[in-house]
C-alpha positions as a Markdown table, in Angstrom:
| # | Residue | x | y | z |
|---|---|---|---|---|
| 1 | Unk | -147.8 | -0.3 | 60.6 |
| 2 | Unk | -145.6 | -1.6 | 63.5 |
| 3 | Unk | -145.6 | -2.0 | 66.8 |
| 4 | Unk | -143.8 | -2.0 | 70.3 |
| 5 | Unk | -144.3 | -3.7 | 73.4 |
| 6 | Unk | -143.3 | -1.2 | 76.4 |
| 7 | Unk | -145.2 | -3.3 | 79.0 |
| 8 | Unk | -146.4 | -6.5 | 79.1 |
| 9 | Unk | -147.1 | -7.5 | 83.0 |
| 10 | Unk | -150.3 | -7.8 | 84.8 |
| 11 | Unk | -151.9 | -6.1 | 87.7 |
| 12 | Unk | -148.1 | -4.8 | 89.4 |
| 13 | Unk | -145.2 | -4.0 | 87.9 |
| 14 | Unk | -142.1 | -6.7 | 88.8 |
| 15 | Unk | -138.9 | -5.3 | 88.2 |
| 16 | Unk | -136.1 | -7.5 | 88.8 |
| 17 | Unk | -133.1 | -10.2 | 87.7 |
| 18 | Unk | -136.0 | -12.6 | 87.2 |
| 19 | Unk | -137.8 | -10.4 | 84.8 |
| 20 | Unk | -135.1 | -8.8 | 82.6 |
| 21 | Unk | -135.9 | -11.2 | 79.7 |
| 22 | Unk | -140.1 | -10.4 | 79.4 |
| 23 | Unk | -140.1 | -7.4 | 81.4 |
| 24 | Unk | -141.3 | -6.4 | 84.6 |
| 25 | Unk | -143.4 | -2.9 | 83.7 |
| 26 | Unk | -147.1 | -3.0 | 83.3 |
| 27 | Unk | -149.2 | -2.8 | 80.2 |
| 28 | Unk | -148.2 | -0.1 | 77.3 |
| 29 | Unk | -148.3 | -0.5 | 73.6 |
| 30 | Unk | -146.8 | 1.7 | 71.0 |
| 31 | Unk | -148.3 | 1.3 | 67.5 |
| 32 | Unk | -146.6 | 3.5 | 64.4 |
| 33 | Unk | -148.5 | 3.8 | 61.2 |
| 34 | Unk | -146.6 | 4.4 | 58.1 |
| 35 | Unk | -147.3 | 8.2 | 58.7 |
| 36 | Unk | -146.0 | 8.1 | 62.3 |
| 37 | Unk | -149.1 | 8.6 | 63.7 |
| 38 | Unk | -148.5 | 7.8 | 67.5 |
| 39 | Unk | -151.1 | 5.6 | 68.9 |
| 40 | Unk | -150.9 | 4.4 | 72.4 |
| 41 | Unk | -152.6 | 1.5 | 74.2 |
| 42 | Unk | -152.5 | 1.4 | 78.0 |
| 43 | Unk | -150.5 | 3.7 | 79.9 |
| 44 | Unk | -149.0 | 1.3 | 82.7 |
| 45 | Unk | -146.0 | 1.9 | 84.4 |
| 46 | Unk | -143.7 | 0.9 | 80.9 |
| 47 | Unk | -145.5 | 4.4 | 79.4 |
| 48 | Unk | -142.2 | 6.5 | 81.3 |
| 49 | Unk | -139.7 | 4.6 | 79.2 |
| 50 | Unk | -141.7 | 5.1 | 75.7 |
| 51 | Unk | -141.9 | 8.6 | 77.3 |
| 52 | Unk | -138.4 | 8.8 | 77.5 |
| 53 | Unk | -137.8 | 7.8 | 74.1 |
| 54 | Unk | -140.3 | 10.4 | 72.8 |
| 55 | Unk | -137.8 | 13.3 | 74.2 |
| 56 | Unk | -135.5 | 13.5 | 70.7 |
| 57 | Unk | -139.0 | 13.7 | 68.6 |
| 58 | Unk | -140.6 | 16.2 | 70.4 |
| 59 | Unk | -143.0 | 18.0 | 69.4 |
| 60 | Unk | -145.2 | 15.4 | 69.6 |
| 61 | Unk | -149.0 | 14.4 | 69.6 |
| 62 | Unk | -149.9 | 11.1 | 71.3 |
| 63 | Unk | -153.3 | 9.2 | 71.5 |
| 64 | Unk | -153.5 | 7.2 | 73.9 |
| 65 | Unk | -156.4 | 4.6 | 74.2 |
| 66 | Unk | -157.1 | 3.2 | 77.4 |
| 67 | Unk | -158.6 | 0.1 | 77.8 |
| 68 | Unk | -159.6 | 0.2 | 81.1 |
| 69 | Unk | -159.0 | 2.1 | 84.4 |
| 70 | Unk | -157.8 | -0.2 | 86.4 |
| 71 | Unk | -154.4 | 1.0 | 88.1 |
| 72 | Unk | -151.9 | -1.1 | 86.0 |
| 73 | Unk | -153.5 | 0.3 | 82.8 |
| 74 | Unk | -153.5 | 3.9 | 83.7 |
| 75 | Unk | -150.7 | 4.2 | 86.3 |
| 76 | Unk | -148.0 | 5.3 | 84.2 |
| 77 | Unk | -149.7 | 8.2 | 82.9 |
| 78 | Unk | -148.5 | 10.9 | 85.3 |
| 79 | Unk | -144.9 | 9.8 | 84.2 |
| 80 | Unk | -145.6 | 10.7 | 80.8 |
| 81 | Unk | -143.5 | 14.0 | 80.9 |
| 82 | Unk | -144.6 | 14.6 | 77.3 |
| 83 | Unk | -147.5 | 16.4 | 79.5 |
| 84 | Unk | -145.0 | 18.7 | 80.8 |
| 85 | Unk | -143.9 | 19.9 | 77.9 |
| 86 | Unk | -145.2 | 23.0 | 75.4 |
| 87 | Unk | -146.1 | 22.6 | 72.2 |
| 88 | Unk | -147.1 | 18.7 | 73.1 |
| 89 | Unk | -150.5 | 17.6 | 72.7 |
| 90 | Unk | -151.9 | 14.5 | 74.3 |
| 91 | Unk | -155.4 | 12.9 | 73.3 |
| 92 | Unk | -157.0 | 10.5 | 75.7 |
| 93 | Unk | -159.4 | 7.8 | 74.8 |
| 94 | Unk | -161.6 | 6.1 | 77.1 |
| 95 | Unk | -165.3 | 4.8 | 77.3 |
| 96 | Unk | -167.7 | 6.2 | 79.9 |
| 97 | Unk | -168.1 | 4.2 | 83.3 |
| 98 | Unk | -171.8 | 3.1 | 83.5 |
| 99 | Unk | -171.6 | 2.7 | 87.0 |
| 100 | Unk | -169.9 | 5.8 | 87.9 |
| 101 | Unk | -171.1 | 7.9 | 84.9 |
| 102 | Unk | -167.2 | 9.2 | 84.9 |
| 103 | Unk | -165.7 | 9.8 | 81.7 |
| 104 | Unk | -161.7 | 9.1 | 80.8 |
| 105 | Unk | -160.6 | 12.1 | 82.0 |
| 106 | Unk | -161.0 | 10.8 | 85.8 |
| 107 | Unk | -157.7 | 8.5 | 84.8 |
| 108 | Unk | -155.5 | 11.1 | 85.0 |
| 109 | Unk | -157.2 | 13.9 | 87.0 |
| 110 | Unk | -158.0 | 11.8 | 89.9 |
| 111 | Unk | -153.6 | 10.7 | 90.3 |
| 112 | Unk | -152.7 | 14.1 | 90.3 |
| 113 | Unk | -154.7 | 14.7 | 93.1 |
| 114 | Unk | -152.5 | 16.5 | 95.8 |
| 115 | Unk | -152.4 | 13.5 | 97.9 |
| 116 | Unk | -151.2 | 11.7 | 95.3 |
| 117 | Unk | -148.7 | 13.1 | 93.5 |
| 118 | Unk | -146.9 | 16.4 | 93.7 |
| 119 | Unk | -147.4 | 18.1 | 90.3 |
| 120 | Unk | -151.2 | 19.5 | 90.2 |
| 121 | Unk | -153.4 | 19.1 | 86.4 |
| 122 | Unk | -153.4 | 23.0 | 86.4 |
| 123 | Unk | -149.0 | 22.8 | 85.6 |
| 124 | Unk | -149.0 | 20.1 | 82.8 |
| 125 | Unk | -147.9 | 22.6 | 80.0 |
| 126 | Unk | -149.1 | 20.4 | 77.2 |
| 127 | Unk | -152.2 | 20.2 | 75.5 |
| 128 | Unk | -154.4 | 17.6 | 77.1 |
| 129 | Unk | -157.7 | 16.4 | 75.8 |
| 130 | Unk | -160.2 | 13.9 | 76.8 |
| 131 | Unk | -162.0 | 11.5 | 74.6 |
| 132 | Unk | -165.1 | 9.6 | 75.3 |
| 133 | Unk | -165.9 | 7.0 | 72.8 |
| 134 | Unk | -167.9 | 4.5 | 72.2 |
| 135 | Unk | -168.5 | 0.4 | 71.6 |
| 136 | Unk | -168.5 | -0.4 | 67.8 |
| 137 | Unk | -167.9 | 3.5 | 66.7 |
| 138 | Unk | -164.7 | 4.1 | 65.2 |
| 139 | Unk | -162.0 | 7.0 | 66.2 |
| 140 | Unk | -160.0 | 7.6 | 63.0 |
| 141 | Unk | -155.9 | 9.1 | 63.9 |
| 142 | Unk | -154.8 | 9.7 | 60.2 |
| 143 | Unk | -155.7 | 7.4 | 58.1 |
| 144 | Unk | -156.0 | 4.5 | 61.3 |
| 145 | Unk | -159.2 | 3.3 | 62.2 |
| 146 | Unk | -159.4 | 2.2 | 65.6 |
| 147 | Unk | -162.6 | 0.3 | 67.2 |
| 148 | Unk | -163.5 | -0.5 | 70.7 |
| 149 | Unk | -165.5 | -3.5 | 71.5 |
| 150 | Unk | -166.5 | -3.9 | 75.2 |
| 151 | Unk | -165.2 | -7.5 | 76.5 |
| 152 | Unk | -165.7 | -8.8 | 79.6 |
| 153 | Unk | -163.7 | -8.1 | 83.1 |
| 154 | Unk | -164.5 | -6.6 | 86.2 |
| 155 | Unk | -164.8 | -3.0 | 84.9 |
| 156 | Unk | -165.8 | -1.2 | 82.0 |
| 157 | Unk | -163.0 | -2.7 | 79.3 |
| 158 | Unk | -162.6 | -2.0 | 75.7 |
| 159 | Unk | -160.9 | -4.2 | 73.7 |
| 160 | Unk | -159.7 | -2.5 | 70.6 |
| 161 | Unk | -159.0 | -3.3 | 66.7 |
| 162 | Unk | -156.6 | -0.9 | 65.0 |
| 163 | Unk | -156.8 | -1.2 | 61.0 |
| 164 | Unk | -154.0 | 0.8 | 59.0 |
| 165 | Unk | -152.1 | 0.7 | 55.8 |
| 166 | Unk | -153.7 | -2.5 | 54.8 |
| 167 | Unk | -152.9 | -4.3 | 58.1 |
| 168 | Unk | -154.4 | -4.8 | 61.8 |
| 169 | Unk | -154.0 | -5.5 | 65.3 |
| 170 | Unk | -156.2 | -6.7 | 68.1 |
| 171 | Unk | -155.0 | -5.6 | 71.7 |
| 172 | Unk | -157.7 | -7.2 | 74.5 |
| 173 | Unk | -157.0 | -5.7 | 77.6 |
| 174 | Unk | -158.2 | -7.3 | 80.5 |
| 175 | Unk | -160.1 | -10.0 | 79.2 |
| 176 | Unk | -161.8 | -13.3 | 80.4 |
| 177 | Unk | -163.9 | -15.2 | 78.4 |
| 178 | Unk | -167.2 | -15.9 | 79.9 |
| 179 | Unk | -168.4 | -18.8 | 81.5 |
| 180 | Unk | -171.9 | -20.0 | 82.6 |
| 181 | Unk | -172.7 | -19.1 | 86.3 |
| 182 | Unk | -175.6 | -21.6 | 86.4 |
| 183 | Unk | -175.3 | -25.4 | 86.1 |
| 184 | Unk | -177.4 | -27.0 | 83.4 |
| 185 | Unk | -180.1 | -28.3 | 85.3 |
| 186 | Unk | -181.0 | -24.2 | 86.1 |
| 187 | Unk | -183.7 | -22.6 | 84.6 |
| 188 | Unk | -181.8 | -19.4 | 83.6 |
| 189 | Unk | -178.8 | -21.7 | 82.0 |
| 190 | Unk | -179.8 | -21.9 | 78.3 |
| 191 | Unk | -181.0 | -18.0 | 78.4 |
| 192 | Unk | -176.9 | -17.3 | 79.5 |
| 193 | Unk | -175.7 | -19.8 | 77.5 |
| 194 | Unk | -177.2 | -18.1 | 74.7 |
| 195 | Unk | -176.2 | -14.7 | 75.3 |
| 196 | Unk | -172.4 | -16.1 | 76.2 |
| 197 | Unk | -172.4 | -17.9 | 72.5 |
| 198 | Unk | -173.5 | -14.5 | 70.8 |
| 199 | Unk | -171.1 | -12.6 | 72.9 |
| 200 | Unk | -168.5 | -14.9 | 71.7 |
| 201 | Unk | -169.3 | -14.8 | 68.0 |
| 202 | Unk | -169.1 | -10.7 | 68.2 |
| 203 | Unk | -165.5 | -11.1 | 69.7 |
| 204 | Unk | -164.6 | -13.6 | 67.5 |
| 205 | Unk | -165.8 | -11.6 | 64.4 |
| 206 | Unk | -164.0 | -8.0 | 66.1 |
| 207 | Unk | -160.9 | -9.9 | 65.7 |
| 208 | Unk | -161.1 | -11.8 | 62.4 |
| 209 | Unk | -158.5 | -12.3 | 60.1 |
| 210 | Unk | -155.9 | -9.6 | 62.1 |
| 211 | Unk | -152.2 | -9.7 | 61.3 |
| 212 | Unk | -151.4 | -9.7 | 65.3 |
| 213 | Unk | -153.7 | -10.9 | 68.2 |
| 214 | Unk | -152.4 | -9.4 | 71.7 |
| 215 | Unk | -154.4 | -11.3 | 74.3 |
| 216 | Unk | -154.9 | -11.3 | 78.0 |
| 217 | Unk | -153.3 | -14.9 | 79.1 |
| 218 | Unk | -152.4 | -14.5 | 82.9 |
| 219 | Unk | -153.1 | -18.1 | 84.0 |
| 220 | Unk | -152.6 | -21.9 | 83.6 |
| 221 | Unk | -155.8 | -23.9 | 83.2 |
| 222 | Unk | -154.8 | -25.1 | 86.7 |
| 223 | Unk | -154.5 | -21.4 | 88.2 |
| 224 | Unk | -157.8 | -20.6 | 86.8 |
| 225 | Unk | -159.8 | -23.1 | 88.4 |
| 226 | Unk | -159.2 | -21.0 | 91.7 |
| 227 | Unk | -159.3 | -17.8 | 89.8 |
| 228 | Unk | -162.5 | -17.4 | 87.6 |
| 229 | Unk | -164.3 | -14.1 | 87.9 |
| 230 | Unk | -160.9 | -12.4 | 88.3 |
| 231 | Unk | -161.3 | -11.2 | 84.9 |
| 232 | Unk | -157.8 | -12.8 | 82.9 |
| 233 | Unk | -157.6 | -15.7 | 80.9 |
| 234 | Unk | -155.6 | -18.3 | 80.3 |
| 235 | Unk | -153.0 | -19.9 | 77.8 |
| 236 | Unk | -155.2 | -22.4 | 76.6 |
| 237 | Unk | -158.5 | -19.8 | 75.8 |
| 238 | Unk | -155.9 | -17.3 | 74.1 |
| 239 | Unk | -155.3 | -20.0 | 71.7 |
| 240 | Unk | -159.0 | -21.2 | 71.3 |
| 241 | Unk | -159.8 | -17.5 | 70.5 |
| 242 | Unk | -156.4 | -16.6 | 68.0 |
| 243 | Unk | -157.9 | -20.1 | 66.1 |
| 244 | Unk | -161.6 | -19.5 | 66.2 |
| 245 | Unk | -160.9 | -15.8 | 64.4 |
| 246 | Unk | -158.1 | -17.0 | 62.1 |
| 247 | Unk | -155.5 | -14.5 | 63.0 |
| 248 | Unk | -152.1 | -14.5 | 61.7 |
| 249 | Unk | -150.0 | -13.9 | 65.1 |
| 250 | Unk | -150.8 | -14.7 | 68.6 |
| 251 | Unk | -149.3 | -12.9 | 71.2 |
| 252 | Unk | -149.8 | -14.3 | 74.9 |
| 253 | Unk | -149.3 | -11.1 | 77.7 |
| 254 | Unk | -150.3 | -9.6 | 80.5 |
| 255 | Unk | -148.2 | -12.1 | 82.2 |
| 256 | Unk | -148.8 | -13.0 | 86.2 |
| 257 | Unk | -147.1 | -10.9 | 88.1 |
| 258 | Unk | -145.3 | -13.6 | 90.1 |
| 259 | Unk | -143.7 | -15.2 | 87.0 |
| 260 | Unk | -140.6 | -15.5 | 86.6 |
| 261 | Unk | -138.7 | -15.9 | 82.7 |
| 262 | Unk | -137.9 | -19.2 | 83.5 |
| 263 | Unk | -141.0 | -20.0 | 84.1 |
| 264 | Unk | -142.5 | -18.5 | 81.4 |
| 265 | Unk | -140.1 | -19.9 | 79.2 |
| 266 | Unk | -141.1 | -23.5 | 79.9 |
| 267 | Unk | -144.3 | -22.2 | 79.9 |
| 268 | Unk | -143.7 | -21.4 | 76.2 |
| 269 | Unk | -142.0 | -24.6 | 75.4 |
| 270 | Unk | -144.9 | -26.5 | 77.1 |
| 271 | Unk | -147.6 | -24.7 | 74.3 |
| 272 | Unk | -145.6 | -25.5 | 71.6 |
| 273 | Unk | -145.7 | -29.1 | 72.4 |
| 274 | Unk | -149.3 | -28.8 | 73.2 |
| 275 | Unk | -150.2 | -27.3 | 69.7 |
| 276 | Unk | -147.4 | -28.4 | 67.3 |
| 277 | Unk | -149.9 | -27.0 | 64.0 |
| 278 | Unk | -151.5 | -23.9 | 65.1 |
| 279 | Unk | -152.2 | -22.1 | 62.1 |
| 280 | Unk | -150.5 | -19.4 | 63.3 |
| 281 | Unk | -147.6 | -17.6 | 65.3 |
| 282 | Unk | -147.6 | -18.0 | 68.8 |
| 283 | Unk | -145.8 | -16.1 | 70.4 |
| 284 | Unk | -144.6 | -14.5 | 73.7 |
| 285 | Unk | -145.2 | -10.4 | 74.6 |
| 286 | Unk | -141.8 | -9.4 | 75.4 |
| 287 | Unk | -140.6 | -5.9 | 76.7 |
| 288 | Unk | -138.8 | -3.7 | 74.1 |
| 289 | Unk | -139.5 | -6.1 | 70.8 |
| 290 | Unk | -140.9 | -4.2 | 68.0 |
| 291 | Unk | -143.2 | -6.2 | 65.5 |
| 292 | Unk | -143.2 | -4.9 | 61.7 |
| 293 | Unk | -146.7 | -6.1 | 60.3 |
């Protein structure tokens, strides 16, 4: 199994001379098993180049699992002219807004809405299917296993394990680790605390022992004191989490939007110095790199 990084910005894409090194497009992960299975996480804006390269293999099928539907994560997917093409055949994956009882397919359907964009669902000349699964039960592409787990940010948000050919991956999402709303002296604290520490030990155990640990790390621990409850994490609880569950390699992404590769370049240097024996790789996302596992 392998895998390729075609976006790895958060919440708006950044194109730019001050982004050529990381990348400026938003989240999309390509994963090949050893059978070529094509599994997708994310379809941000970097989902039109992978598209692009997809052209000389077509026909194609593609599964793409969304994490969450939040527009850097799904905005991509009208670009993804494999739709507009016969003999193609898309699978989308998504979980089932509680709040808005609306299944996956509303990521797509509700973009090509005529005031949105020009092409109605009606004309994509693939075939498209939808895919509503659920926390803890597994969708199996081939012989890949792939599990959501729901982790916690402002929406409904899988985080999902992919197990293949004797190796695994973690991808988060959007993902901050929670924190206790109530201060100690509060009645309901211990109650929270409680359910935050068994929370924790089921993310933990989700991503145990995985070859490669892609994790939501948008802010400094100095950016997040004015930032909690936006739903990212930081550096430092990326790291806390890749050690806690043992993994193998650590990849850092969804990187803040106003970041430049200078920055996160000294960024990078900074950790390294912080945690000079880390049990594993750490590691940057970077736009275009593919990972053998």
């Amino acid at each position: 199994m392998k895998f390729k990084f075609w976006g790895v910005r958060g919440s708006i894409p950044t194109p730019g001379p001050d982004t050529v090194k990381y990348g400026g497009n938003t989240t999309c992960i390509e994963i090949r098993t050893d059978d070529n299975d094509l599994i997708i996480l994310d379809a941000g804006t970097g989902i039109h180049a992978l598209a692009q390269a997809l052209h000389r293999e077509m026909p194609i099928t593609a599964h793409i699992f969304i994490t969450h539907t939040h527009w850097d994560h799904i905005q991509g997917l009208p670009f993804f002219t494999p739709m507009f093409i016969k003999n193609n055949q898309i699978n989308i994956y998504g979980g089932l807004d509680p709040v808005t009882n609306e299944s996956i397919h509303r990521a797509l359907s509700v973009q090509l809405q005529y005031s949105f964009f020009p092409i109605r669902e009606a004309q994509l000349n693939a075939g498209i299917e939808y895919f509503t699964i659920k926390p803890g039960e597994p969708t199996c592409i081939g012989r890949a296993k792939i599990t959501p787990i729901v982790l916690n940010h402002p929406v409904l948000n899988f985080g999902y394990r992919v197990d293949c050919d004797g190796q695994s991956l973690f991808f988060t999402g959007d993902y901050e680790p929670q924190v206790n709303i109530y201060s100690p002296c509060d009645e309901e604290y211990p109650e929270f605390q409680s359910f935050i520490e068994a929370k924790r030990e089921e993310v933990t155990l989700a991503m145990r022992d995985v070859d490669a640990l892609i994790v939501d790390s948008s802010y400094t621990g100095e950016e997040y004191a004015t930032k909690q409850g936006w739903g990212h994490g930081t550096y430092d609880s990326a790291i806390k989490l890749a050690a806690d569950a043992q993994v193998k390699k650590l990849f850092l992404t969804h990187h803040e939007p106003t970041r430049s590769d200078a920055e996160l370049d000294a960024i990078y240097e900074a950790l390294l110095k912080k945690y000079p024996a880390l049990d594993f790789e750490l590691l940057l996302a970077q736009e275009g790199i593919e990972i053998p596992l």
